[in-house]
C-alpha positions in Angstrom: 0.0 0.0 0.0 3.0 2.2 0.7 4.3 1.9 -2.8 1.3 2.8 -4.4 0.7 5.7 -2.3 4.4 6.6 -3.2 3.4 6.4 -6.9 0.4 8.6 -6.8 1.8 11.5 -5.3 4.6 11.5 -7.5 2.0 11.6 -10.5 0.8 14.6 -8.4 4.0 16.2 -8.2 4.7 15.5 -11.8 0.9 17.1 -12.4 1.8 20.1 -10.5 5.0 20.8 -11.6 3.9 20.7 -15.6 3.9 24.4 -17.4 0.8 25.3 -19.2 0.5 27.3 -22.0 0.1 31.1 -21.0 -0.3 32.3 -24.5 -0.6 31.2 -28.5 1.3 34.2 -31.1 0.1 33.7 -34.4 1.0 35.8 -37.4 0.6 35.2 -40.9 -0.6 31.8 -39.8 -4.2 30.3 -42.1 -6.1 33.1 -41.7 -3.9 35.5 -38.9 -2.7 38.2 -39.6 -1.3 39.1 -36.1 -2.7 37.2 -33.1 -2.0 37.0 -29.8 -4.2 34.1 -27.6 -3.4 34.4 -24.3 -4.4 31.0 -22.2 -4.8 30.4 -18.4 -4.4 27.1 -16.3 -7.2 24.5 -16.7 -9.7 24.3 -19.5 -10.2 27.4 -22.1 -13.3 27.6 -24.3 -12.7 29.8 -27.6 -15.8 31.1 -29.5 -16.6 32.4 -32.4 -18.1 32.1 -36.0 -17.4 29.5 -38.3 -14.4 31.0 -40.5 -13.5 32.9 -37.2 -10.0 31.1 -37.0 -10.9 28.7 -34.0 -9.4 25.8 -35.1 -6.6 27.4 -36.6 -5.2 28.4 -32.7 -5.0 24.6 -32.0 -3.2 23.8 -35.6 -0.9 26.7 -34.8 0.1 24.7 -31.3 0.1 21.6 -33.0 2.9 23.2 -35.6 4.7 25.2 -32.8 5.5 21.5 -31.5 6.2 19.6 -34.0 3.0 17.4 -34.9 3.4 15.8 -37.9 -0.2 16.1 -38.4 -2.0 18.6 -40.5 -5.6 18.4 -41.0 -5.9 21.6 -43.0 -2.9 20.8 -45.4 -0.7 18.5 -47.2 2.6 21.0 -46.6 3.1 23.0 -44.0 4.0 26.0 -46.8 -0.2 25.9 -47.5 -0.4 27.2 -43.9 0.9 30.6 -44.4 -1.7 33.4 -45.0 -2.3 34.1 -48.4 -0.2 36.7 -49.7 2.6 36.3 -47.3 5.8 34.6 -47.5 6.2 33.0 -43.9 4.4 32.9 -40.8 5.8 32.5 -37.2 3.7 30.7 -34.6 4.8 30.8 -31.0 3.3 28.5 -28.2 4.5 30.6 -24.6 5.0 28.2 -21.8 4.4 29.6 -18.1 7.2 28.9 -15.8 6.5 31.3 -13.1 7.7 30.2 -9.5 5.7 29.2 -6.9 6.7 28.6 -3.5 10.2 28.1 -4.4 9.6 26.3 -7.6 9.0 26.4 -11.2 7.4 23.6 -13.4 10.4 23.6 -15.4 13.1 23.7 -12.5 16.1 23.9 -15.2 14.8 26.8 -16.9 15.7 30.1 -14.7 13.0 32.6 -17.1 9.4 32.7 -16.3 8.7 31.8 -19.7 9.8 29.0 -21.9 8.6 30.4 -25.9 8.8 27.8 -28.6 8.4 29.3 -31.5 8.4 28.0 -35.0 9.1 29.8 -38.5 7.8 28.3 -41.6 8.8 29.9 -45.2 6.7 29.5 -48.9 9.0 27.4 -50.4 9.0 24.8 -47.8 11.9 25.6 -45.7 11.3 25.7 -41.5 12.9 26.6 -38.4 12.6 26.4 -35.0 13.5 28.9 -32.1 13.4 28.5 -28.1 14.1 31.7 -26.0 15.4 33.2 -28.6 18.0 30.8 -29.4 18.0 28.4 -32.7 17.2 24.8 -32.1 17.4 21.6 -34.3 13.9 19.9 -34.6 15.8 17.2 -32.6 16.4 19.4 -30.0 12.8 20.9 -29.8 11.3 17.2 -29.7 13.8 16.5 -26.7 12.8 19.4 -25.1 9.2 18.5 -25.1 9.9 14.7 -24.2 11.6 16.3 -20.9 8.5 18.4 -20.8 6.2 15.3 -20.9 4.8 16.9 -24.0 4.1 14.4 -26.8 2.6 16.7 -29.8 1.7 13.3 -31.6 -0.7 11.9 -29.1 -4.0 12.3 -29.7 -5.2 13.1 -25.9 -2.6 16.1 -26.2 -3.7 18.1 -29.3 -6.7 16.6 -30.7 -8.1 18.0 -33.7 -11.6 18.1 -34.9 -11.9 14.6 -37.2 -9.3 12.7 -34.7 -12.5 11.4 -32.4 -13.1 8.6 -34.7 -9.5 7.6 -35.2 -8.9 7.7 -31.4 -12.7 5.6 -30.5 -10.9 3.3 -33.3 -7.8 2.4 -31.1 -7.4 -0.6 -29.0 -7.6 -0.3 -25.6 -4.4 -0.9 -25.4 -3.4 1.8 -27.9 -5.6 4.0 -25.8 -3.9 3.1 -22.3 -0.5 3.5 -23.9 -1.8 7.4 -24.6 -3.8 8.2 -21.2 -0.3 7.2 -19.9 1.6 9.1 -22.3 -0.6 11.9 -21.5 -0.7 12.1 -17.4 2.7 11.7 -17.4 2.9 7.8 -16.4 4.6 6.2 -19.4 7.6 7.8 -17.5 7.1 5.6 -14.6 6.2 2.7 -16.7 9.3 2.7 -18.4 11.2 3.3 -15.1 9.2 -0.1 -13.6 9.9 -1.7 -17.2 13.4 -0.3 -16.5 14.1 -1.7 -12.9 12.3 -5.0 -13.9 15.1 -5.8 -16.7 17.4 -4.3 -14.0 16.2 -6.6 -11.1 15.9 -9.5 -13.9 19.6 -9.2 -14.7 20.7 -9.2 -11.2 18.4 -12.4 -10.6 20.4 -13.9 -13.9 23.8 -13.0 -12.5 22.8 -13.9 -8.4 22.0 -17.6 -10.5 25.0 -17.8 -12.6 27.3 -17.1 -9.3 25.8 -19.2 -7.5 25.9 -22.0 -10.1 29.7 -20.8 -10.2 30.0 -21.1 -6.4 28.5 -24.2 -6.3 31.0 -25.4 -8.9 33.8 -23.5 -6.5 32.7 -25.8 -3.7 32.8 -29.1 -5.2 36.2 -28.3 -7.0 37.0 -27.4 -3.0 35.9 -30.9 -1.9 37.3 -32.5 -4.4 40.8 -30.8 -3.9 40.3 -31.3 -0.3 40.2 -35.2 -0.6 43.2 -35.3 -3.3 45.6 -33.2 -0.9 44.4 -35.8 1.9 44.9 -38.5 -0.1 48.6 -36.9 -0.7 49.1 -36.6 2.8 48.2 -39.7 3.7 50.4 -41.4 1.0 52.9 -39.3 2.0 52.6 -40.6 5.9 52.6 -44.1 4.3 55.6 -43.7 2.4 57.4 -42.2 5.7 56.3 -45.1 7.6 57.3 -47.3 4.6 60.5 -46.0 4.4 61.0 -46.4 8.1 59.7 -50.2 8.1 62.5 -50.7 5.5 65.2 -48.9 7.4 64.1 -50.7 10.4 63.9 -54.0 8.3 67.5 -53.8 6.9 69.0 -53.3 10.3 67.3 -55.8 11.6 68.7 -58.2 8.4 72.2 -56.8 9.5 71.8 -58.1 13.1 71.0 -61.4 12.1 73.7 -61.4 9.6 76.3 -60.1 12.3 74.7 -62.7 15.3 75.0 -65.8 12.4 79.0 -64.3 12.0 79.9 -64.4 15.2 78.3 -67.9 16.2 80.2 -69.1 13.3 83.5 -67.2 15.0 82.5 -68.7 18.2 82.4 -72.1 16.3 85.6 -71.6 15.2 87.6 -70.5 18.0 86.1 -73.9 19.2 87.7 -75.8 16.8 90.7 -74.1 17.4 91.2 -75.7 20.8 
């Protein structure tokens, strides 16, 4: 119960600590001339007459960050207003501090602005603070972020209902997680499983090998006893024949000097 209590708040603190979006810049973008939205935590209702430009704010975010989706356009040159030559669409992140903290604790600025520049004849480019960044480097940006610009339940445009009812639950789980946040911490489980099923794999393998240690002990144990005892039997041996010619050299001197003795006898 402790874990799981564990897990949820740090979902919460992962929830609290996300940046929203404080404002959408649009200019030269669909039907934009110069547009500023400005957003505010929670949900945000924008109204207006068809034609108004509506859905255009959310295709704006959606190019800001990178979604490869365009329901409005094959290329992302048919996106500029008519007339112009490029457009710039900017997605502002808050990152005001509260209490001590900012949703995005490495950035120092109150703001985090992702803006993206897109030219007629196709060409495109990507700014952060100010500073040029690769489209690699926006989409790591956003992964830190927790921001997936491709996921349905994150920027959901008008005719993507359907596609996402269409998903398997599975599918659908996989983006709910990717969306809260939890895909993080079901890699890091996935992560510490592979870890823990490694350490398992290695725990068995020494203890195969330590098993192996042991009986290559015990067998090493009873050769070196074995040596010592043949070594105490070849002592002994070695002693028995020492012992064994001396006594063969006592006989041989006793049967010498009875035969003196037998001659001295003679003698007289």
């Amino acid at each position: 119960m402790k874990q799981k209590k564990n897990t949820v708040e740090a979902l919460g603190e992962v929830a609290l600590r996300r940046a929203y979006i404080r404002e959408v810049i649009l200019e030269n973008f669909m039907s934009h001339e110069y547009s500023r939205i400005p957003l505010k935590p929670g949900i945000n209702i924008v109204t207006g007459p068809n034609g108004a430009g509506k859905s255009s704010i959310l295709l704006g975010i959606a190019v800001a960050l990178g979604q490869t989706y365009t329901e409005r356009s094959q290329k992302l040159s048919d996106l500029i207003r008519r007339g112009e030559e490029a457009a710039r669409v900017s997605v502002i992140f808050d990152n005001s501090e509260v209490e001590g903290r900012r949703p995005i604790p490495w950035l120092t600025s109150d703001q985090l602005v992702v803006t993206r520049y897109i030219k007629k004849n196709g060409d495109y480019w990507h700014y952060v603070n100010n500073r040029f960044k690769t489209k690699a480097e926006v989409d790591h940006l956003l992964q830190q972020l927790g921001i997936n610009p491709n996921n349905m339940l994150i920027i959901m445009h008008q005719n993507m209902i359907e596609q996402f009812a269409a998903k398997s639950n599975i599918e659908k789980l996989k983006m709910v997680e990717d969306a809260v946040g939890a895909s993080h911490f079901r890699r890091r489980i996935i992560e510490a499983e592979e870890k823990l099923r490694n350490v398992q794999s290695e725990a068995q393998t020494l203890k195969r090998s330590l098993e192996e240690a042991r009986t290559a002990v015990e067998y090493w144990r009873e050769e070196y006893e074995k040596l010592v005892k043949k070594k105490m039997l070849e002592e002994q041996k070695k002693k028995l024949e020492i012992e064994l010619a001396w006594s063969e050299v006592q006989e041989v001197e006793e049967d010498i000097y009875r035969l003196q003795e037998k001659i001295e006898a003679l003698k007289l």
